[in-house]
C-alpha positions as CSV (number, residue, x, y, z in Angstrom):
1,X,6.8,-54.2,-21.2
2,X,4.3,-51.7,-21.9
3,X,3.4,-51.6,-18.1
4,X,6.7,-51.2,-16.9
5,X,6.9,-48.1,-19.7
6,X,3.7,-46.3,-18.2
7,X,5.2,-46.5,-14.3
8,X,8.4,-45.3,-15.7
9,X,6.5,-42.4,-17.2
10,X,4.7,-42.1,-14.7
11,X,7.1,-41.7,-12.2
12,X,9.4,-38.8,-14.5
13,X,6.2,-37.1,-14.4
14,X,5.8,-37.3,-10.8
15,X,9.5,-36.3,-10.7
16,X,8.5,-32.9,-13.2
17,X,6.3,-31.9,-11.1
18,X,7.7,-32.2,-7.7
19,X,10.9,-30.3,-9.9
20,X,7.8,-27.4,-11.1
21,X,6.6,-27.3,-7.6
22,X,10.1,-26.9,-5.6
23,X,11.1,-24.2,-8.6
24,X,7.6,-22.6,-7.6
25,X,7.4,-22.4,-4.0
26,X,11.7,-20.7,-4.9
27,X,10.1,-18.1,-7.0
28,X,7.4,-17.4,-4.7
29,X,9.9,-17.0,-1.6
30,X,12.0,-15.1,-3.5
31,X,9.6,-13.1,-5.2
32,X,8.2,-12.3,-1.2
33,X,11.3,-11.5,-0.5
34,X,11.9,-8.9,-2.8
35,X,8.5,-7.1,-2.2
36,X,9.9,-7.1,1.5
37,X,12.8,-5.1,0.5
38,X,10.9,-3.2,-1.8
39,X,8.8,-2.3,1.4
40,X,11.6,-1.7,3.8
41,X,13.5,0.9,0.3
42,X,10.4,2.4,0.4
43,X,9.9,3.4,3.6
44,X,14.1,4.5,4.4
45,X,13.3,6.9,1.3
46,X,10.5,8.6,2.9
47,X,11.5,8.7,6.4
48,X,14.8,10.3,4.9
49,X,12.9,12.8,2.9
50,X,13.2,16.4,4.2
51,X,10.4,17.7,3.9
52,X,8.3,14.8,5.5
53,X,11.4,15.3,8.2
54,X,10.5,19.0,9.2
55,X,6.7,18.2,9.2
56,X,7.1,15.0,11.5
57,X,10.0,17.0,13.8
58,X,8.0,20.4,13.6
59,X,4.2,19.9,12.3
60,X,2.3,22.8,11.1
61,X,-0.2,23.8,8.3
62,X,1.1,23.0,4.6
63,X,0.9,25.0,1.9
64,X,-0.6,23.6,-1.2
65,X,3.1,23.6,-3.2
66,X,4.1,21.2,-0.1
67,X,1.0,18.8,-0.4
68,X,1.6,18.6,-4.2
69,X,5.7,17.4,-3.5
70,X,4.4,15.2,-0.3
71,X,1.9,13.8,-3.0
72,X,5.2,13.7,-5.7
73,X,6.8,11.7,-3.3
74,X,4.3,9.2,-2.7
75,X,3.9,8.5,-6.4
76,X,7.7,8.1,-6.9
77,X,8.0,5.6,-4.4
78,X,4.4,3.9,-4.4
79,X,3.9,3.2,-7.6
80,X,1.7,5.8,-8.7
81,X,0.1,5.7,-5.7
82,X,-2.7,8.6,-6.0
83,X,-3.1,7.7,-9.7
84,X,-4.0,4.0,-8.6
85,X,-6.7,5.8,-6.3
86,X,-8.6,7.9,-8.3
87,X,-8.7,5.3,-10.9
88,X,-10.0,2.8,-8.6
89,X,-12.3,5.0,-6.4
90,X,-13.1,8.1,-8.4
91,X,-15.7,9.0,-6.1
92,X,-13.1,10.0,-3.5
93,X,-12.5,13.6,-3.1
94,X,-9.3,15.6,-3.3
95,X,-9.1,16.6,0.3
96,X,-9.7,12.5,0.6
97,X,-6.6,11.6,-1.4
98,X,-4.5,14.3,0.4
99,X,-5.2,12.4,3.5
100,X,-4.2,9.3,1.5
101,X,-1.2,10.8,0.9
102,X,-0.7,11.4,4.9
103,X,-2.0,8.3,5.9
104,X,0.7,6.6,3.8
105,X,3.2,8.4,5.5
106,X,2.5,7.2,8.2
107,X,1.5,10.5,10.0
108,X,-0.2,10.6,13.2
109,X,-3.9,11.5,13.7
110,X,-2.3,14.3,15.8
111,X,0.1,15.2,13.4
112,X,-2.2,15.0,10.4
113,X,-5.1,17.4,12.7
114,X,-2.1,20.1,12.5
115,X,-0.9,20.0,8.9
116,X,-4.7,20.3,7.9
117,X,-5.3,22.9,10.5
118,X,-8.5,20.9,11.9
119,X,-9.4,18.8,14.9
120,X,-8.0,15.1,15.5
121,X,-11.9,14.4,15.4
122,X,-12.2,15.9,12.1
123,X,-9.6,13.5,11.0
124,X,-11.2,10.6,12.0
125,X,-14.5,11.5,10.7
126,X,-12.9,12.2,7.3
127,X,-10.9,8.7,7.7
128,X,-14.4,7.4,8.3
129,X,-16.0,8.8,5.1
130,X,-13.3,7.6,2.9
131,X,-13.9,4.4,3.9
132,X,-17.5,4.6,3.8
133,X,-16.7,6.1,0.0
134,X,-14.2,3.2,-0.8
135,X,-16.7,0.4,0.5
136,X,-19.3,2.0,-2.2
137,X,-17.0,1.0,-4.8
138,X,-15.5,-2.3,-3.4
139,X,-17.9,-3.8,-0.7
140,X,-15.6,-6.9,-0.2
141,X,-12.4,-4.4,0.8
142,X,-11.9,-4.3,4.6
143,X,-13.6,-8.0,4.6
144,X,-11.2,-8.8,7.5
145,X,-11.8,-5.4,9.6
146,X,-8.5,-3.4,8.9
147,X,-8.8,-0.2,9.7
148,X,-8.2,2.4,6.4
149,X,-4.6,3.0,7.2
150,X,-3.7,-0.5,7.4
151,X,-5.4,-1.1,3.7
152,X,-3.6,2.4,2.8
153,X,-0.4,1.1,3.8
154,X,-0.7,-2.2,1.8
155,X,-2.1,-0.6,-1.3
């Protein structure tokens, strides 16, 4: 009798926890599919932004009032994305988060050269000190290769 009890207990616990698991691997899908639309929200609110807009239709230098909104933006819709930065990699540079704040908007190299007013080498050198700066901090970042924009854009 007291067999029969332990394979019927063990078998509702095999039940619970095929039950946790299947309610886990739900959450999880739903869970990745929210961050998806998170990700997609995000991204129709900055393509639609005007000022991003004008600078993707018609780059040219920014002014320091427009770099502080492109940065606004950023934060709104990323989480506090240049807060998360600095507190993470305080060795970076304000020029650095600035182009950051580009990168994540998915400018060009080209177009990013022009609202800086320097050379497309210039921007990659710079893209390559950043990284150099960020792997000071976190060695095991980039572990896989991805270039700094991809990490940018995941962050």
């Amino acid at each position: 009798m007291k067999n029969s009890k332990k394979i019927s207990m063990t078998q509702q616990e095999i039940q619970s926890d095929v039950k946790d698991s299947l309610n886990l691997q739900t959450l999880k899908n739903e869970m990745q599919q929210l961050r998806e639309r998170e990700h997609k929200l995000a991204e129709r609110l900055v393509v639609e932004h005007g000022l991003v807009n004008e600078l993707r239709k018609n780059p040219h230098f920014i002014n320091e009032a427009d770099r502080e909104r492109l940065a606004a933006l950023v934060d709104d819709v990323y989480n506090g994305f240049t807060s998360r930065l600095r507190a993470s990699f305080p060795i970076l540079t304000e020029v650095d988060i600035q182009y950051c704040v580009l990168i994540k908007l998915r400018f060009t190299i080209a177009q990013i050269a022009i609202l800086s007013a320097i050379s497309p080498t210039s921007v990659y050198q710079q893209k390559s000190r950043m990284k150099k700066r960020i792997l000071s901090i976190n060695s095991h970042l980039f572990a896989n290769g991805e270039p700094l924009d991809v990490w940018l854009h995941e962050l």
